[in-house]
TIRO-2110 file (N, C-alpha, C; in Angstrom, 1 decimal):
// TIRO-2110
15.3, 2.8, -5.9, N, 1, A
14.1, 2.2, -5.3, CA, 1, A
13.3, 3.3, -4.6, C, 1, A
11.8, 3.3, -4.7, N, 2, A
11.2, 4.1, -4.0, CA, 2, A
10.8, 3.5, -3.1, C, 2, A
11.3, 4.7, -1.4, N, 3, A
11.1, 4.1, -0.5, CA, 3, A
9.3, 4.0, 0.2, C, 3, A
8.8, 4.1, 0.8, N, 4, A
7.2, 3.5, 1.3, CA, 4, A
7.3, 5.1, 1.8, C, 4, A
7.9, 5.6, 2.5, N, 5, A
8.0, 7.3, 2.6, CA, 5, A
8.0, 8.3, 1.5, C, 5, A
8.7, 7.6, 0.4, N, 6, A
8.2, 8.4, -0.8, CA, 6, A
7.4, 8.3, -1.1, C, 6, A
6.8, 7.4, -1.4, N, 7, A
5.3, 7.0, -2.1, CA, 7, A
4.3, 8.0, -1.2, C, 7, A
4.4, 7.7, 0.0, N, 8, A
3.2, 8.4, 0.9, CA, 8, A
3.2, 9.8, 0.6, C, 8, A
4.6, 10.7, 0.4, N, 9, A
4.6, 11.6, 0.0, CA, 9, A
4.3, 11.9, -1.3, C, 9, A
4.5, 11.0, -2.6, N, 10, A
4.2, 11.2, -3.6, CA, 10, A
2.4, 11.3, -4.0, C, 10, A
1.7, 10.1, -2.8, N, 11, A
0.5, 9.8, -2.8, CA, 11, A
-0.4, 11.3, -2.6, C, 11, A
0.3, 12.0, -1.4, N, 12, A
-0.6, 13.2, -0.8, CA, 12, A
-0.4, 14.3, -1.9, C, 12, A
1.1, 14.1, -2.6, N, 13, A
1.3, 15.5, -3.7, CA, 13, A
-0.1, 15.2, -4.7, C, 13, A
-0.4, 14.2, -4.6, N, 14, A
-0.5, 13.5, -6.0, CA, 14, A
-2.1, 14.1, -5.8, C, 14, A
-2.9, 14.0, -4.5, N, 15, A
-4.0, 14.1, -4.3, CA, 15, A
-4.1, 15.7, -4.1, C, 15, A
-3.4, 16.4, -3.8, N, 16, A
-3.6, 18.0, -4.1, CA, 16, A
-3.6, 18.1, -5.5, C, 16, A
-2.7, 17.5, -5.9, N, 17, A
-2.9, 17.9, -7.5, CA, 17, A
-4.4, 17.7, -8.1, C, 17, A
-5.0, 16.6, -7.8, N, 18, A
-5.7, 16.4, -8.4, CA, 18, A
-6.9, 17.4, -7.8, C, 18, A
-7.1, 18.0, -6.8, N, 19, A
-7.4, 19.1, -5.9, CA, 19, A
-7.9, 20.1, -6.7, C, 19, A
-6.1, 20.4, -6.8, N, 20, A
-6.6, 21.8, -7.2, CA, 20, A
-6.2, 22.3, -8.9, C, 20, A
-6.4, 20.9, -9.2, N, 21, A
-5.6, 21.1, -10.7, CA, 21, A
-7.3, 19.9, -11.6, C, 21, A
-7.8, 19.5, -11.0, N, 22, A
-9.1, 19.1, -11.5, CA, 22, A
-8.2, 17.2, -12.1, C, 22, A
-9.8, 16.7, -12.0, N, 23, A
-9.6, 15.1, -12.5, CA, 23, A
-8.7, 14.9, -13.5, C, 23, A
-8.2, 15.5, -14.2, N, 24, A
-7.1, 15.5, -15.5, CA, 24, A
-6.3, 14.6, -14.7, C, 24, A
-5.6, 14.5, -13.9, N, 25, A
-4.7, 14.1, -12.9, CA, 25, A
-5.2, 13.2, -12.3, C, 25, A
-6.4, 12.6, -12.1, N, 26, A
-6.9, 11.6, -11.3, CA, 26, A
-6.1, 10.2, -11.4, C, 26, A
-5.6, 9.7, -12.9, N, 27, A
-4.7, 8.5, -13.1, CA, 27, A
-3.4, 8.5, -12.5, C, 27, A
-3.2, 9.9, -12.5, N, 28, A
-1.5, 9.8, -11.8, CA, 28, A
-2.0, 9.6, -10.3, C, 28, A
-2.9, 9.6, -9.8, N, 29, A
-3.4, 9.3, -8.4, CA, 29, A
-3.4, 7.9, -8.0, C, 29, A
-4.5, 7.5, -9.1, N, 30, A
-5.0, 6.4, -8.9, CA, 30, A
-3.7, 5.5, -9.0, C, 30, A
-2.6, 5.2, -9.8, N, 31, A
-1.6, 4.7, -10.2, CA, 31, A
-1.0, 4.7, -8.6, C, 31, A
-0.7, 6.0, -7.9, N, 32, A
0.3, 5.9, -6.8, CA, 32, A
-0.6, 5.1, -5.5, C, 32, A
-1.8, 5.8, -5.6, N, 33, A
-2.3, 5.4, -4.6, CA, 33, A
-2.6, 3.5, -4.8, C, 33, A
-3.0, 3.1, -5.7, N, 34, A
-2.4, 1.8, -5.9, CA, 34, A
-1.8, 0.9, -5.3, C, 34, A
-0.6, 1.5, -5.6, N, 35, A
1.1, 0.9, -5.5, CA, 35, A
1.5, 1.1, -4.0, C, 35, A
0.9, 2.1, -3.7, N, 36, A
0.4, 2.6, -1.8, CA, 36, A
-0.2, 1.7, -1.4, C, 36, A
-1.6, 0.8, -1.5, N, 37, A
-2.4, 0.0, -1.3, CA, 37, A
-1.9, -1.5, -1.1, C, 37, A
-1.3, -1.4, -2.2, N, 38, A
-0.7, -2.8, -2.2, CA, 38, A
0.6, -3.1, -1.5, C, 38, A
1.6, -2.2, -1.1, N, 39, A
2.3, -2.0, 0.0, CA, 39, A
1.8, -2.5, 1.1, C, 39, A
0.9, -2.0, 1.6, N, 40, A
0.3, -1.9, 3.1, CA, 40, A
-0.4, -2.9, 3.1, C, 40, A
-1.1, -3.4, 2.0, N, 41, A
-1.8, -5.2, 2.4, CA, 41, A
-0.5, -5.5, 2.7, C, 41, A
1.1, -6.0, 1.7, N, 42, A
1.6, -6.7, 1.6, CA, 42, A
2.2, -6.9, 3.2, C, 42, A
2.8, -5.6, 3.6, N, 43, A
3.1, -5.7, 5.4, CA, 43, A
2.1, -5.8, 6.3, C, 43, A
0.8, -5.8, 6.1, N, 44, A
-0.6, -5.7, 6.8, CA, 44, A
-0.4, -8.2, 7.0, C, 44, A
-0.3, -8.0, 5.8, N, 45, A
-0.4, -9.8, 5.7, CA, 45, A
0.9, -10.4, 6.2, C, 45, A
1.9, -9.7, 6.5, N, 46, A
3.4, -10.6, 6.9, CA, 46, A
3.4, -10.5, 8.3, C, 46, A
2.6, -9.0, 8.5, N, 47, A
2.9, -8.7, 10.1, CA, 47, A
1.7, -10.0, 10.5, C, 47, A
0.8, -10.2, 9.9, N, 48, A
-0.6, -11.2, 11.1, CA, 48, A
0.4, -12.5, 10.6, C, 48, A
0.8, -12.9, 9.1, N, 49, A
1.8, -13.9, 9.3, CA, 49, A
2.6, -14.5, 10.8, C, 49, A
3.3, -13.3, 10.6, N, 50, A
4.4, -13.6, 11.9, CA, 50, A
4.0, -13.4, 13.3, C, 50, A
2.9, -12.5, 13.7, N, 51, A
2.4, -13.0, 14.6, CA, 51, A
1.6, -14.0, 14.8, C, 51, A
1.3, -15.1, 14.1, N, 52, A
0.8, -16.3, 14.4, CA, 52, A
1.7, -16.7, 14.8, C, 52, A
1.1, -17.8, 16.0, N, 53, A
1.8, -18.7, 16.7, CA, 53, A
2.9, -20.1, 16.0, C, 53, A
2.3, -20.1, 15.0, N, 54, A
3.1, -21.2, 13.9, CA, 54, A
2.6, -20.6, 12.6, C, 54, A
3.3, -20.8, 11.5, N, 55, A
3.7, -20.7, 10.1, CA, 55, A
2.3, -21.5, 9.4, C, 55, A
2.1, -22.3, 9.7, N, 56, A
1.3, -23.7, 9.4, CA, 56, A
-0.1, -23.0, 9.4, C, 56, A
-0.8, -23.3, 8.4, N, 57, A
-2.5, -23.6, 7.8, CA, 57, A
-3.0, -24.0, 9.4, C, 57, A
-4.4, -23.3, 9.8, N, 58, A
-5.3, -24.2, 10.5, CA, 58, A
-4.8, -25.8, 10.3, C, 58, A
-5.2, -26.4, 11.4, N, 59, A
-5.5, -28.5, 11.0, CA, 59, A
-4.2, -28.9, 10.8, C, 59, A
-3.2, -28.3, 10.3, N, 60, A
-1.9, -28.8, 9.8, CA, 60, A
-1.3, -29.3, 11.4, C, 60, A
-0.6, -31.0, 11.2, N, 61, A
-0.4, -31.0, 12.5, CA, 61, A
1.3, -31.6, 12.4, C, 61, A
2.1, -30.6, 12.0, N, 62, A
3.7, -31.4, 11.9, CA, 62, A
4.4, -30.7, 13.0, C, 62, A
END
């Protein structure tokens, strides 16, 4: 499994490459950086999750 520390590292390699090695490489960027993105919504959305006060939708009254 790749860890969220890999990726970040893989993301920064990934963007020198594309640096200093020209847009040829831009997909292997766009790909990591991605999969980086979607990471960080997914704990960006669990963390406001769990800090709400209850689990429950607005209006919901159980």
């Amino acid at each position: 499994m790749i860890t969220d520390d890999d990726l970040a590292t893989a993301r920064r390699i990934a963007a020198e490459v594309v640096q200093k090695m020209g847009d040829k490489y831009w997909p292997i960027f766009e790909m990591v950086d991605a999969e980086w993105s979607r990471r960080r919504e997914r704990r960006e959305r669990l963390g406001q999750c769990l800090r709400e006060t209850s689990g429950l939708p607005p209006g919901h009254n159980d």
